[in-house]
C-alpha positions in Angstrom: -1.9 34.8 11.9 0.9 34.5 9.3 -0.4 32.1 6.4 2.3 29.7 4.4 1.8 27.2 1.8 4.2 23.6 1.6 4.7 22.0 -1.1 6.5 18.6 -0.4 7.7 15.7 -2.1 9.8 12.4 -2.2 10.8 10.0 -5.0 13.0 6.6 -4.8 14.7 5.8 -7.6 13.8 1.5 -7.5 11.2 2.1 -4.9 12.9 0.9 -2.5 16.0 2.4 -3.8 18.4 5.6 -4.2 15.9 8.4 -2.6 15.3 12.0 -2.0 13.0 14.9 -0.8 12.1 17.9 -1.9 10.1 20.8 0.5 9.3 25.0 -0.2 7.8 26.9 1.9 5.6 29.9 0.3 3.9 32.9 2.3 0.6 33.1 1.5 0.1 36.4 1.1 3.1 37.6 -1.2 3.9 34.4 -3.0 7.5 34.4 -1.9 9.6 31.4 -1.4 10.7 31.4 2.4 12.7 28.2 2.6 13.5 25.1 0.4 14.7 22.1 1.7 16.3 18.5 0.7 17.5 15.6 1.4 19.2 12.8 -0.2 18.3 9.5 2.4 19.9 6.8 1.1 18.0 3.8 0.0 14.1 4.1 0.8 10.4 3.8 -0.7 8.5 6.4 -2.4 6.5 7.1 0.1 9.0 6.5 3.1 11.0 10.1 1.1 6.9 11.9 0.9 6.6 11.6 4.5 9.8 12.6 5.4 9.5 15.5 2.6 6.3 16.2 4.6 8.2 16.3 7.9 10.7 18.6 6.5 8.5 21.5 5.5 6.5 21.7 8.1 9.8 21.6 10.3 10.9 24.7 8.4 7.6 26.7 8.2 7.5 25.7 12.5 11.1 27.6 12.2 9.8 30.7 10.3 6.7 31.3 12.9 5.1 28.3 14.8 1.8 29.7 15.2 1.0 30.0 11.6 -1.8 28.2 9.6 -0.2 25.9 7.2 -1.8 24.5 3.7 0.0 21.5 2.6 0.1 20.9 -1.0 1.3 17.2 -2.2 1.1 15.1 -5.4 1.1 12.2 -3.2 -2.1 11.0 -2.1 -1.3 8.5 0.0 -0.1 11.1 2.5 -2.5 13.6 1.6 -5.5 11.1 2.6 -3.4 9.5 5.8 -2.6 12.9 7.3 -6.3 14.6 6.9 -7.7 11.2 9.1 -9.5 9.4 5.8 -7.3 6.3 5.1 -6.0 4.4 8.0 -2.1 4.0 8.1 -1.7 0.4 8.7 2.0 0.1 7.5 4.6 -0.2 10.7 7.2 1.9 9.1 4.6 5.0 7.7 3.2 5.3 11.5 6.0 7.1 13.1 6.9 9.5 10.2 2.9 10.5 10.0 3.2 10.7 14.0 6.6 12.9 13.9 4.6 14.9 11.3 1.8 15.3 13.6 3.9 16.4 16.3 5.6 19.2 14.2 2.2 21.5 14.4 -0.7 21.3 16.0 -3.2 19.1 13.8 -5.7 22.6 14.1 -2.5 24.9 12.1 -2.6 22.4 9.3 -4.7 21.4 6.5 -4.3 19.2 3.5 -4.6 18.8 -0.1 -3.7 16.7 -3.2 -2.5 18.2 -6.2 -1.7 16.9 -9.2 1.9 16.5 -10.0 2.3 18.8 -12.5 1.5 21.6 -10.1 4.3 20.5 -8.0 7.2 20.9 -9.8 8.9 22.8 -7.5 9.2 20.6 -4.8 10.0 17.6 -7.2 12.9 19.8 -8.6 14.3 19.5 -5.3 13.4 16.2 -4.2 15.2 15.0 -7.8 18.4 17.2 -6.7 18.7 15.7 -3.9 18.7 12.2 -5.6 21.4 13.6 -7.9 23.6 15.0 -5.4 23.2 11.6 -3.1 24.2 9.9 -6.4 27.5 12.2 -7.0 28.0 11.0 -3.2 27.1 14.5 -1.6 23.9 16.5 0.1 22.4 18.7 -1.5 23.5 22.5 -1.2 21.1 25.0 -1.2 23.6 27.5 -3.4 23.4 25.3 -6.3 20.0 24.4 -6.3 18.0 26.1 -9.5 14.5 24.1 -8.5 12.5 27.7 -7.8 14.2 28.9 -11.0 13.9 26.4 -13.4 10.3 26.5 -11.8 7.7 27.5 -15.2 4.9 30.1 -13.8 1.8 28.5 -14.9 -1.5 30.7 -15.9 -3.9 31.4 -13.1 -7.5 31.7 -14.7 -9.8 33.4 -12.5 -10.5 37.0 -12.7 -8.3 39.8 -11.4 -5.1 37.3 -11.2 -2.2 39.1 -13.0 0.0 37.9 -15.4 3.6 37.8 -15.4 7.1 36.6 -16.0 7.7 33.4 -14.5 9.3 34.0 -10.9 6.2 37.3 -10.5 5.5 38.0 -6.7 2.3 38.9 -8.0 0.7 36.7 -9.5 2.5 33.5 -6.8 1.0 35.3 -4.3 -2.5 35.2 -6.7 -2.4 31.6 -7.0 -1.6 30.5 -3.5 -4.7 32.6 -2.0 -6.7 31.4 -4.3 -5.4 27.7 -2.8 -6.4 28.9 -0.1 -9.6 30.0 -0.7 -10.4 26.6 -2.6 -9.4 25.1 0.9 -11.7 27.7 3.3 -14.7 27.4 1.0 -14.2 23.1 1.1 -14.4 23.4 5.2 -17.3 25.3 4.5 -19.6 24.8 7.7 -19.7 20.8 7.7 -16.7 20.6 9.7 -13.3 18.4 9.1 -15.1 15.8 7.1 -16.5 18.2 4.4 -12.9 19.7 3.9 -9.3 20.0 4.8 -9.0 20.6 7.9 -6.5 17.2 8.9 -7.1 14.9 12.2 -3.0 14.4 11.7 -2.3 12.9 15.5 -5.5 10.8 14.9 -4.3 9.5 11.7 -0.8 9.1 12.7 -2.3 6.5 15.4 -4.9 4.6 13.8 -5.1 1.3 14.2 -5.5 -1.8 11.5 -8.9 -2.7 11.4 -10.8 -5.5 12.7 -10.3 -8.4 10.5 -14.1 -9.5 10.9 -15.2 -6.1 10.3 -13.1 -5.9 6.9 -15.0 -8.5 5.6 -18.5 -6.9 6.1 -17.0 -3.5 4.2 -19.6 -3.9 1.1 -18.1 -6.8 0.2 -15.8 -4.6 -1.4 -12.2 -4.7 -2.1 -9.5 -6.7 -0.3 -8.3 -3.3 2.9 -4.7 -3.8 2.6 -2.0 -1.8 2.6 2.0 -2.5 1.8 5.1 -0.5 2.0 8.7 -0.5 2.9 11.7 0.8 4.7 13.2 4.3 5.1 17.6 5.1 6.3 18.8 8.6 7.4 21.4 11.6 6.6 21.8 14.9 6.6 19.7 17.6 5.6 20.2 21.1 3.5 17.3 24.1 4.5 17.7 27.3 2.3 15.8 30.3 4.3 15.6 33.2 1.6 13.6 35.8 -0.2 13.6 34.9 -3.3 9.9 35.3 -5.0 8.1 32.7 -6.8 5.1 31.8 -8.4 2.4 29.5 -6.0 1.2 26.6 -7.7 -2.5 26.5 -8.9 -5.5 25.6 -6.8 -7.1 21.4 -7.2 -9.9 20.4 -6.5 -10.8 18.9 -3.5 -9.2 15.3 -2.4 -11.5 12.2 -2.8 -13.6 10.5 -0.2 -13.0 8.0 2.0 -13.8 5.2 -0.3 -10.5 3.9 -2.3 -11.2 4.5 -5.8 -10.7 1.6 -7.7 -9.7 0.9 -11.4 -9.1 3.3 -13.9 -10.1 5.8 -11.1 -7.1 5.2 -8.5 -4.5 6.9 -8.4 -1.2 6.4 -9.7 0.9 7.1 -6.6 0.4 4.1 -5.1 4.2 2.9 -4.5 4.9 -0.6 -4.5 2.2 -3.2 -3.8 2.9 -6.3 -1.8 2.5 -9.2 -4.1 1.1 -12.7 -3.0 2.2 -15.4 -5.1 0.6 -18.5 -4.2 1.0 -22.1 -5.1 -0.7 -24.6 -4.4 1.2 -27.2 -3.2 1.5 -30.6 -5.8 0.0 -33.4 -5.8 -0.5 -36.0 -3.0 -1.7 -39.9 -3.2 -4.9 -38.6 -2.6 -5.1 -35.8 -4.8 -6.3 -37.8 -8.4 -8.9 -39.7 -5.9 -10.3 -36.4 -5.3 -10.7 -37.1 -1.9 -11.2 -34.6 1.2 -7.8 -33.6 2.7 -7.2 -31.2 5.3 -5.9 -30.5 8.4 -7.8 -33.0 10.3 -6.4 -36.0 8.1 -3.6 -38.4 7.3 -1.0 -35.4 6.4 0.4 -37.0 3.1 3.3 -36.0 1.7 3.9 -35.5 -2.3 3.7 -38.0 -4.3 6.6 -38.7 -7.5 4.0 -36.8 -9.5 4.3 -33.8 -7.3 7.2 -33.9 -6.4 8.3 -33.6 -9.9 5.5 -30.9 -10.1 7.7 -28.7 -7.6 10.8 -29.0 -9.4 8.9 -27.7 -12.4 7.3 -25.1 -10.9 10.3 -24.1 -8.9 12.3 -23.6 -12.0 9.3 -21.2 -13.0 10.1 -19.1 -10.5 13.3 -18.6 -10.4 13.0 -17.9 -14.1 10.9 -14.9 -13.4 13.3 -14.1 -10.5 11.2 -11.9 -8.4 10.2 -14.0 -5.3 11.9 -12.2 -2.3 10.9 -14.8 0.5 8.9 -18.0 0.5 5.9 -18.7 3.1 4.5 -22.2 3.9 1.3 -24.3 5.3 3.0 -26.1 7.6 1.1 -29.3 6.5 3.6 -31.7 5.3 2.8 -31.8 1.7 3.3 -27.9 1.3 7.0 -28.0 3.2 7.8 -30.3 0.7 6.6 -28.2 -2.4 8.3 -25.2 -0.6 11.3 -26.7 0.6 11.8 -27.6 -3.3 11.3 -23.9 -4.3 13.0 -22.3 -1.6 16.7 -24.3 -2.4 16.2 -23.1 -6.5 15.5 -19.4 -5.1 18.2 -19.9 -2.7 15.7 -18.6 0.4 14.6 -20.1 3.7 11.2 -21.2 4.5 8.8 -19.7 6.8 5.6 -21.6 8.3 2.6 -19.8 9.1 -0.1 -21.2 10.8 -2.8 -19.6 8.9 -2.0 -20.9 6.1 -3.1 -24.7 6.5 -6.1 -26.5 4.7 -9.6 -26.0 6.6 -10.4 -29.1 8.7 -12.9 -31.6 7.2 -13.4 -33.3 10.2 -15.0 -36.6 9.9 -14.7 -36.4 6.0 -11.2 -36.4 6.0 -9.8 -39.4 3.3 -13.3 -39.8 1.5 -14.5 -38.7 -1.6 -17.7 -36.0 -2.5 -19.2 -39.3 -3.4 -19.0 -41.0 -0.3 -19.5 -37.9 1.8 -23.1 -37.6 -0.1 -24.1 -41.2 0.3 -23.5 -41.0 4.4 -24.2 -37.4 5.4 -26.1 -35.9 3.1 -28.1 -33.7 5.1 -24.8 -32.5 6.5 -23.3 -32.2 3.1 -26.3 -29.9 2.0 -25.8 -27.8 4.9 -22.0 -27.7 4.7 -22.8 -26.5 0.7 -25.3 -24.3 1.7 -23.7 -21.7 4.5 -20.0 -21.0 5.2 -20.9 -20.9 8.6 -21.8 -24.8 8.8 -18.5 -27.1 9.8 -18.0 -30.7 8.4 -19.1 -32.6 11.7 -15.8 -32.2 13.8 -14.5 -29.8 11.5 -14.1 -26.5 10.4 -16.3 -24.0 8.6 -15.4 -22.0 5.8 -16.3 -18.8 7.7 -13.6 -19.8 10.5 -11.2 -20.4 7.5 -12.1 -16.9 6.1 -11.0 -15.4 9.5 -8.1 -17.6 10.1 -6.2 -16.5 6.2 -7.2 -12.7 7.1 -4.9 -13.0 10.4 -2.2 -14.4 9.1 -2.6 -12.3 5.6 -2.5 -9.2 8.2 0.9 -10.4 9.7 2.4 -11.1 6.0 1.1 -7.8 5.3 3.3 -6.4 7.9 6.5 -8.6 7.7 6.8 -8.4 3.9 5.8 -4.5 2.9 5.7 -3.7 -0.9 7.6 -7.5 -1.1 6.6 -10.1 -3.6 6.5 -13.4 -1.3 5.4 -16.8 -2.7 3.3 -18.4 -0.2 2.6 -22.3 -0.3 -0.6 -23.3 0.6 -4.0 -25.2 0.0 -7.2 -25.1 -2.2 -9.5 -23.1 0.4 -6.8 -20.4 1.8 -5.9 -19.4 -1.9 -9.4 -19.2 -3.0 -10.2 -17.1 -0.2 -7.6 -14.6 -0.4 -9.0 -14.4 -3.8 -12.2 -14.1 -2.9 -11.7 -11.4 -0.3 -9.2 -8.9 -3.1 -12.3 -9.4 -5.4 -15.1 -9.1 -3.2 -16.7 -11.7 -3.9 -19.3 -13.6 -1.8 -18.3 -17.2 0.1 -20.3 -19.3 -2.4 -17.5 -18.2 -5.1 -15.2 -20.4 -3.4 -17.1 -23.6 -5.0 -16.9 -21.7 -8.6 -13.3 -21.4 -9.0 -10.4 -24.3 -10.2 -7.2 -24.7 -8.7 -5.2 -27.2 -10.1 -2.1 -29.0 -8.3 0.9 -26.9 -8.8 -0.6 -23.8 -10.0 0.1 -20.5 -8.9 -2.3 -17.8 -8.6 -1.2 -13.7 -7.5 -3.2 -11.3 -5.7 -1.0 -7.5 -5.5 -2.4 -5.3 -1.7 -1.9 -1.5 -2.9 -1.7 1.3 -0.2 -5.0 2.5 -0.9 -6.8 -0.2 0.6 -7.4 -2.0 -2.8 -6.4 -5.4 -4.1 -5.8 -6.6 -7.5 -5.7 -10.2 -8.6 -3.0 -10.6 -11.0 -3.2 -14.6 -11.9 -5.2 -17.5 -11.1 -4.7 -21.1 -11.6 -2.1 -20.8 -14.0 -0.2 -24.0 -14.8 1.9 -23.3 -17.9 5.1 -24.3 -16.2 3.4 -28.1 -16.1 2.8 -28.7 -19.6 
């Protein structure tokens, strides 16, 4: 069985914007370059030009022998960790392009591996040409393309690897066995899990997970995931013998957990941000007094009304709110209504989004709560699962904002979107992206008016960018 090597990548120049892929096939065994490809694709996400880089070289190493064993090689871990069955792809527009992938070879031919992107400069040569010629208003030609030669020959280490002139059969064909190799002795005998070896039509078909069962994952970060949209064209495919050097091996990708921090990677794309405002103030909102679903429904008062021209005009100072989400309690439609005519956007309503119910403690204050139910009170304080009588518990709240949180997810990938809602949904989107256990929700502020921002990255992490900030009131 014939062995190649694919290098692939893709790049967006505004992510979404002008984007391009590059793809090389190498055989294994001599280090030669048997086909290049690229495409310019008009306006698209990073990873939206990976995946269909991806697609592209396996399409042309299926046209040089379909029953060869093919080692992909990307900078892009994303893809790397989607294809081989560790990450889930939750994004509606990256399932089809993993699935197309997964249909080009059978998911036994192919394994996977992340590199870093240094070590595939090759590919990116022609991923960026392709950019270049899209931007000249052409396709790329494979006659003018000088990716493989511009390509540097970097030192193998490792004994008995020869040395040589950039562009030596020799020592490509060196490297990209010992890639190889690094991939073999990974499988070792613990099957798919301890190696390579990808699960690719499993991957391309996963399904989101359980929201319930998200929130019991170590209490760890927020599993999200946000991306965007991809258009079409035509594509170039050079099929030559021209030699080249193989990239050197990496290590091994990462587990299945999302590294986090300093630790995650930086080819992440776009994340979806979550700006969200609390909505101003109410009548009842200086009394302090309990006011959710259940209650009277109060609209703004002057006070916050003026709040929401003044946080309105924050916003569009900053200018990047793409749409705008609301409670559909009256009070929030207001505030949004205010905000969405300075951004010059509609208004959405979600369901999701509205307060929790307090039930029979609607329109009183803590105080009065205490004085005639305070054994329910304690309870209520004591376990997110206990409801206000004829309410709603926090734990049915927590449930509630990760539904509708899912289907923003999905409508507004690698978007920033303001969403206007209450004390207890904000608090708990921030306290699923951190982690953090239900009591937290009684340790955090949120002022009328303020905005707080939570970013969903691709690797199942979530970053809280802001909380309770009310500059834009003072």
């Amino acid at each position: 069985m014939r062995e190649f090597i694919v290098e692939a990548d893709g790049g967006s120049r505004g992510n979404p914007g002008p984007a391009g892929y590059g793809a090389v096939v190498i055989d294994a065994e001599s280090g030669e370059t048997l086909a290049e490809a690229a495409e310019y694709i008009g306006v698209a996400t990073n990873n939206v030009a990976e995946y269909k880089g991806l697609v592209a070289g396996l399409r042309a190493a299926h046209a040089l022998d379909p029953a060869a064993s093919v080692h992909v090689r990307m900078d892009s871990k994303l893809v790397v960790e989607q294809m081989s069955g560790r990450w889930k792809i939750k994004h509606p527009d990256m399932k089809p392009l993993a699935a197309e992938a997964a249909r080009v070879l059978p998911g036994t031919q192919v394994t996977y591996e992340w590199i870093p992107r240094e070590k595939n400069k090759h590919a990116d040569r022609l991923a960026n040409e392709a950019m270049d010629a899209g931007k000249r208003g052409e396709q790329w030609s494979p006659s003018a393309s000088t990716a493989e030669l511009d390509r540097p020959a970097a030192g193998a280490s490792g004994a008995g690897t020869p040395a040589g002139p950039p562009g030596d059969a020799a020592a490509g064909a060196a490297k990209a066995r010992a890639a190889l190799a690094g991939a073999s002795a990974g499988r070792g005998t613990g099957g798919a899990e301890a190696g390579f070896t990808a699960s690719a039509l499993g991957a391309a078909t996963a399904d989101v997970a359980d929201v319930a069962q998200v929130a019991d994952v170590a209490k760890g970060a927020d599993v999200r995931a946000a991306r965007s949209v991809a258009a079409g064209g035509g594509s170039g495919v050079s099929l030559g013998g021209t030699t080249a050097g193989g990239a050197a091996a990496a290590d091994a990708p990462g587990t299945a957990v999302p590294p986090v921090g300093w630790a995650a990677s930086a080819d992440l794309g776009t994340p979806a941000t979550f700006v969200l405002l609390r909505h101003g103030e109410t009548p009842l909102t200086p009394q302090k007094r309990f006011s959710g679903s259940g209650g009277s429904n109060p609209s703004l008062s002057d006070v916050g009304r003026e709040q929401a021209v003044r946080v309105a005009a924050a916003l569009a100072a900053r200018g990047t709110v793409q749409a705008v989400v609301s409670s559909p309690l009256l009070r929030c439609q207001e505030t949004a209504r205010t905000v969405a005519a300075r951004l010059g956007l509609d208004v959405h309503l979600e369901e999701g989004l509205r307060e929790t119910d307090f039930g029979d403690w609607e329109g009183l204050t803590f105080a009065e709560v205490r004085e005639r139910q305070p054994d329910a009170l304690t309870a209520w304080l004591a376990s997110p699962d206990v409801a206000p009588p004829g309410g709603e518990s926090f734990a049915e709240v927590t449930t509630r904002v990760e539904a509708a949180r899912e289907r923003l997810l999905t409508a507004h990938a690698g978007r920033t979107v303001l969403l206007v809602t209450h004390v207890t949904p904000i608090k708990t989107l921030v306290r699923l992206a951190l982690g953090a256990p239900p009591e937290s929700l009684f340790r955090m502020e949120l002022s009328a008016a303020s905005l707080s921002a939570v970013a969903y990255y691709a690797d199942g992490n979530a970053s809280l960018r802001l909380l309770n900030d009310t500059a834009h009131l003072r």
